[in-house]
C-alpha positions in Angstrom: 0.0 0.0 0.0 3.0 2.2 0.8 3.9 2.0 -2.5 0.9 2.5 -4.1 -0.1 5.7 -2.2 3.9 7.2 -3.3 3.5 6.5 -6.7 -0.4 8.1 -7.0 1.2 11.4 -4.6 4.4 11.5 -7.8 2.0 11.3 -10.1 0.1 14.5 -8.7 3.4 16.7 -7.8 4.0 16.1 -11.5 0.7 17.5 -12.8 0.6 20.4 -10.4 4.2 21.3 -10.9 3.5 21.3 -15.0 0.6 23.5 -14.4 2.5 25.9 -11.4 5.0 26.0 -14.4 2.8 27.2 -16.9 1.3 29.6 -15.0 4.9 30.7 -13.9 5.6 31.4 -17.8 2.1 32.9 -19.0 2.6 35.4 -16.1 6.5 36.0 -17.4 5.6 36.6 -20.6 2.7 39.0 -19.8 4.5 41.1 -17.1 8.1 41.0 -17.1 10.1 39.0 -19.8 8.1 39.2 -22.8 11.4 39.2 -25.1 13.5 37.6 -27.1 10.5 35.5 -28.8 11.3 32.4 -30.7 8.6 30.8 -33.3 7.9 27.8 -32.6 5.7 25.9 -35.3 3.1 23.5 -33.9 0.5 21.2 -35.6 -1.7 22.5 -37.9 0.3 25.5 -38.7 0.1 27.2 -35.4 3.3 29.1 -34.5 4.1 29.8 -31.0 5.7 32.8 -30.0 7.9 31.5 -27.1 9.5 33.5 -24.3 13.0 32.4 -23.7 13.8 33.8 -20.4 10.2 33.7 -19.2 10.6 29.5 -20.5 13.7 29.1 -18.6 12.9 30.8 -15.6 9.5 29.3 -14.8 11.2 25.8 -15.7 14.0 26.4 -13.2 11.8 27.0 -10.6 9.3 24.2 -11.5 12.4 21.9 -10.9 13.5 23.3 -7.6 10.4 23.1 -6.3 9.6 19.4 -7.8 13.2 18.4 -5.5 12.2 19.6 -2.8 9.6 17.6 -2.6 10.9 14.7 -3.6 12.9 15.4 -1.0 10.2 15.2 1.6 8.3 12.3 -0.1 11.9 10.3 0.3 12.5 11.0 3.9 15.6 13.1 3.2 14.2 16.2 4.5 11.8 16.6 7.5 8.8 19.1 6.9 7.3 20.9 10.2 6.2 24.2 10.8 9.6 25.5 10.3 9.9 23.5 6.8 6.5 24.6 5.5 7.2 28.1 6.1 10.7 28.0 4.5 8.9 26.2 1.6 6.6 28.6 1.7 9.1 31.5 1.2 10.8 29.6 -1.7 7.7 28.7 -3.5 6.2 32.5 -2.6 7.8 33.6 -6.2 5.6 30.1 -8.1 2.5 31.3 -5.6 2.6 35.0 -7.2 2.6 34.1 -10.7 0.1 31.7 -10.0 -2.7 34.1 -8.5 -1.9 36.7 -11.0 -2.6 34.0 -13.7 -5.9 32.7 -12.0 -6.7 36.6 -11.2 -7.1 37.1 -14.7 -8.6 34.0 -16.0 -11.3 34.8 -12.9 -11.6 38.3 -14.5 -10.6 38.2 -17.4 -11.6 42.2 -18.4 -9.6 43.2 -15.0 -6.5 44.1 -16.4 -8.0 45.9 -19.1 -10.9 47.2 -16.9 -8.0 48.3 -14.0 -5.6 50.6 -17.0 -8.9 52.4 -18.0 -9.6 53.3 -14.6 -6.0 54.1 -13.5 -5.7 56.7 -17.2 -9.2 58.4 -16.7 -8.8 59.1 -12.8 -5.6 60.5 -13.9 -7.1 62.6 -16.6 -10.8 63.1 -14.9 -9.0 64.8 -11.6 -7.0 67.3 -13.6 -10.0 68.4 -15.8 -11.9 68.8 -12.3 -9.0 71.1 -11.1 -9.7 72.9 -14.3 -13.0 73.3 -14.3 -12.7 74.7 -10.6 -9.8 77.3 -11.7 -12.2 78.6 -14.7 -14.9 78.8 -12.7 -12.7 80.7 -10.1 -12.0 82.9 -12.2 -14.8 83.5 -14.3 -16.4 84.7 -11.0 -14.0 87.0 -10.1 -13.8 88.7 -13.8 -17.5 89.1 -13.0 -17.0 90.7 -9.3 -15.0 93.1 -10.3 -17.7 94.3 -13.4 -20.4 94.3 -10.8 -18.0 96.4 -8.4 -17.6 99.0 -11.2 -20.6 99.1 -12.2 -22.4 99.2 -8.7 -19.2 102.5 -8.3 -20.9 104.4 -11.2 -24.7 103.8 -10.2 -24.0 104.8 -6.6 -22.3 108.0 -7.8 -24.7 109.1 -10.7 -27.5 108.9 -7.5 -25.4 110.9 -5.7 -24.4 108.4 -2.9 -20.8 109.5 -3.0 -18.8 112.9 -3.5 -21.2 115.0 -6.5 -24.2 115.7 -6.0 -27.2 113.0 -7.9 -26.9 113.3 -11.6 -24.0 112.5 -14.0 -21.6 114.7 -13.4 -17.3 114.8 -13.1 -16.9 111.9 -11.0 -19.5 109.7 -12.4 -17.7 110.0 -15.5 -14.6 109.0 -14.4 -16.5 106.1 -12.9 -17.8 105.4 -16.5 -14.7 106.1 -18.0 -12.6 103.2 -15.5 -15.9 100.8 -16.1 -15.6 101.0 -20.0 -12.2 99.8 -19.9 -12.4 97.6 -17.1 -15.5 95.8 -19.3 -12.9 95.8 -22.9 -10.1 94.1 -20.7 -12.2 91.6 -18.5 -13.8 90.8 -21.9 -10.7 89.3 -23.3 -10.2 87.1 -20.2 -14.1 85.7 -20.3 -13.5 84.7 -23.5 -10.4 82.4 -23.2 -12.2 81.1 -20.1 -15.7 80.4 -21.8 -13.1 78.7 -24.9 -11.2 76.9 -22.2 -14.7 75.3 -20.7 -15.5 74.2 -24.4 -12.3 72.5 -24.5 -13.3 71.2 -20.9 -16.5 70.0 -22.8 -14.8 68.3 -25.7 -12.4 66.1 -23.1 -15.7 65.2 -21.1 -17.0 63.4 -24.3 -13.6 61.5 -25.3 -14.2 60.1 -21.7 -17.5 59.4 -21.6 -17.6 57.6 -25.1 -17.3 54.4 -26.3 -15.2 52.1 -23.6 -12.0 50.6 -24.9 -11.4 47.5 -26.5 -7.8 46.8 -25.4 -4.7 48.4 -24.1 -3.9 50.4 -27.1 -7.0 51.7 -27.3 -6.6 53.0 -23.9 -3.1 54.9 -25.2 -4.8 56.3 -28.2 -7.5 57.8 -25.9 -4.8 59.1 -23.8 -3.2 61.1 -26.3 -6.1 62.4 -27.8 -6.5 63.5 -24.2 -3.7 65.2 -23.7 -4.2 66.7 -27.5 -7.2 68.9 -26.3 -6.2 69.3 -22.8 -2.8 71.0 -23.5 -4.9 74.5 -24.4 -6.0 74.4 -21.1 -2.6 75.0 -19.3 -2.9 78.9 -20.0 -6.0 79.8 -19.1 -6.9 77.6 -15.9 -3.2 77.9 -14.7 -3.1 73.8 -13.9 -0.1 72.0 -15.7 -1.0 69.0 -17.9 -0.1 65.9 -15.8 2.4 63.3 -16.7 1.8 60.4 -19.0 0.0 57.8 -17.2 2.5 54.1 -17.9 0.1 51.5 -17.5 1.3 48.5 -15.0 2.1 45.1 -15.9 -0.6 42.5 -15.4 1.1 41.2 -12.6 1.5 44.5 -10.4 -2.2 45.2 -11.4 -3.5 42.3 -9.7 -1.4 42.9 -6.7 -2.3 46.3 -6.6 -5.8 44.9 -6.4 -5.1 42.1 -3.5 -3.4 44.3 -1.5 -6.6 47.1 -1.8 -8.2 46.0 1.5 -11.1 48.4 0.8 -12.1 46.5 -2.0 -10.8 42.9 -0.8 -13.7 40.6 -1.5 -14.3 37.1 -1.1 -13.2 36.0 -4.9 -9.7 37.7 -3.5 -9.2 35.3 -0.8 -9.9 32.3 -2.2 -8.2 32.7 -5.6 -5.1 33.4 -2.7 -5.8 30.2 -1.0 -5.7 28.3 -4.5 -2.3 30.0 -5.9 -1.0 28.7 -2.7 -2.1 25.3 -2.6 -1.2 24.9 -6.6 2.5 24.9 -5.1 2.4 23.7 -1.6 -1.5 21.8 -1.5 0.1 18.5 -2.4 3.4 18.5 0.2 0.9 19.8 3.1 -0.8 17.1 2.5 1.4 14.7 2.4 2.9 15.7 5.8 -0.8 15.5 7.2 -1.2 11.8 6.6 0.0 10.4 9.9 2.8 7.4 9.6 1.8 4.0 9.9 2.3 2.4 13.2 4.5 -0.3 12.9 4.5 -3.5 14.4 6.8 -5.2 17.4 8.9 -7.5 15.8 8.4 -10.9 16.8 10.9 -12.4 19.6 13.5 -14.7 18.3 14.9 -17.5 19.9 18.7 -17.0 21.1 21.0 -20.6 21.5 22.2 -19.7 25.1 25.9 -19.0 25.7 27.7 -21.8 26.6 29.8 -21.4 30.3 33.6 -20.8 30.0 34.3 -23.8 31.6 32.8 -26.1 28.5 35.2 -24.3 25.9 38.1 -25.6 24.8 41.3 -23.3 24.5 42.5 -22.9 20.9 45.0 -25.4 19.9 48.7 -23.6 19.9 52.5 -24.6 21.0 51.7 -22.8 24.3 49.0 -20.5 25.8 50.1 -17.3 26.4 47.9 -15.9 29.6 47.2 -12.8 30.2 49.5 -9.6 30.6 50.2 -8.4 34.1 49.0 -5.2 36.0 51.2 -3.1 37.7 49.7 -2.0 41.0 50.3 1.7 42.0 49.4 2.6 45.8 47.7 5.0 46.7 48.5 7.6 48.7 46.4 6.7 51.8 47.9 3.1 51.5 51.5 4.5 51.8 53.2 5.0 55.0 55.4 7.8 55.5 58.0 5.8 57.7 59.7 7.7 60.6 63.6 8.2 61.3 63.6 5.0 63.3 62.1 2.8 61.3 64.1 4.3 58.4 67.2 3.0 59.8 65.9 -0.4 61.0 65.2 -0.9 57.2 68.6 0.2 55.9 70.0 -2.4 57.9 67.8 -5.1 56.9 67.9 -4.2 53.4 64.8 -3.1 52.7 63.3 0.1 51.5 61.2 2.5 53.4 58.4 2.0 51.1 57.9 -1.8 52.8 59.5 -3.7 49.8 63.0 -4.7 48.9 65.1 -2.1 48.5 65.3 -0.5 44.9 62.0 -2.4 44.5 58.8 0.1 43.8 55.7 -1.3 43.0 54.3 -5.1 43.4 53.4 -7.2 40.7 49.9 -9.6 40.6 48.6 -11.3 37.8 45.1 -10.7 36.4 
């Protein structure tokens, strides 16, 4: 059964690695390494325009994570907490390219849905900061009109220095009110031509949605066509031109949105990660098979020394002797008397012969 249940757990590592790979290169070729391209023909005629570096890479880290496994599966490498966290942190570059692939397939008008949006919030919050600037000043080119003229009534009634009627100083009045009308003219008109042009940016983005990304460029710089006469008379610079993000740092950008993190986010999450991981953390889940006692053998019991024979030999050669040191509480420290009573016997003070050390016993 063992061997059954490792060959059917190879057979799915395979399939999810080939599909964690294929993932890994549609999301290279989309986002990062789209070049060089090779042609590839296929059957029927079909020609496949293959990534190089996008191939390799997602290849190379199909493999490394296939050993790793193996790895595990073999019993060369222990997977606890610790492991499936490192795992986790090596496979984390697999697990991205796999939810932005699955992000897409999900959705698959996000991408083009997510540049639209990012270009026309660009473009709609500048023509709002020009439609507040006109307006701005619109009204104050009409403040100061209503001012002059409110100047000259007020004097012609006689509210003011001369007497009612029109007289000197309500023709001065008149006189700064006709030019301030000619001047303020001028300026109403490039504002009331700058809201037109306002008008005429409003309808390129409200018209038709696009159809793919370059129809989002060519609406950009149609954009930035009409908006470039309003610099002058709003007094708000164009803004920059918006780069669109890859596919890939669109869908993060959307993951990572916790405002708008929904329940399709979090599970398409859970899937990239198990596409990589599912199959090990299961495998580490199955608990081991208990295994049984082996069953007690019966031992010949060991013969007594006495019943064996000694090996046959021209002579036996016994054991080696010890040599006995004494210790220090065994020794004696003789006095002066019985020092001399030993030189004359012949004996040392240590208790043996004289020159003589240590004593000798066999094993």
């Amino acid at each position: 059964m063992g061997v059954i249940v490792r060959f059917l757990f190879m057979i799915a590592v395979v399939v999810l690695g080939i599909v964690s790979m294929w993932t890994t290169y549609v999301s290279l070729h989309d986002s990062i390494l789209p070049e060089p391209v090779v042609n590839i023909p296929l059957w029927d005629g079909t020609l496949w325009k293959c990534s190089v570096m996008a191939l390799g890479m997602s290849v190379a880290i199909g493999i490394m994570l296939f050993a790793l496994k193996v790895a595990v599966i073999g019993g060369q490498k222990r997977l606890n907490i610790l492991g499936v966290v490192g795992m986790t942190i090596v496979a984390f570059i697999s697990i991205s390219f796999n939810l932005d692939v699955l992000y897409r397939t999900a959705d698959r008008d996000f991408f083009l849905r997510y540049s639209n949006d990012t270009m026309r919030a660009v473009y709609e919050g500048y023509l709002a900061e020009v439609t507040t600037s006109l307006t701005e000043k619109r009204t104050e080119l009409l403040r100061q009109l209503a001012k002059q003229e409110g100047e000259l009534d007020a004097e012609v009634k006689g509210l003011r220095k001369a007497p009612a009627g029109y007289g000197q100083y309500a023709k001065q009045e008149d006189y700064k009110l006709t030019l301030l009308q000619k001047t303020t003219q001028v300026e109403l008109d490039a504002v009331e031509q700058a809201i037109k042009v306002k008008e005429q940016a409003d309808e390129v983005l409200n018209g038709t949605q696009p159809a793919n990304i370059e129809d989002i460029d060519r609406m950009q710089q149609q954009l930035r066509v009409i908006c470039k006469d309003l610099a002058g008379p709003s007094g708000v610079m164009l803004p920059s031109v918006v780069r669109l993000e890859s596919p890939l740092f669109a869908v993060f950008s959307k993951i990572f949105d916790w405002k708008s993190l929904g329940l399709k986010e979090v599970f398409l999450v859970i899937i990239a990660f198990l596409m990589d991981l599912g199959d090990i953390i299961g495998y580490t889940l199955v608990p081991n098979r208990k295994r049984k006692p082996a069953p007690e053998e019966d031992y010949e019991p060991l013969l007594p020394i006495s019943t064996l024979r000694p090996l046959p030999g021209p002579e036996t050669v016994g054991p080696p002797a010890l040599v006995e040191i004494p210790s220090a509480r065994d020794v004696k420290t003789p006095g002066p008397e019985e020092h001399k009573a030993a030189n004359d016997k012949g004996v040392s003070s240590s208790g043996g012969e004289r020159g003589q050390r240590f004593r000798i016993r066999p094993r």
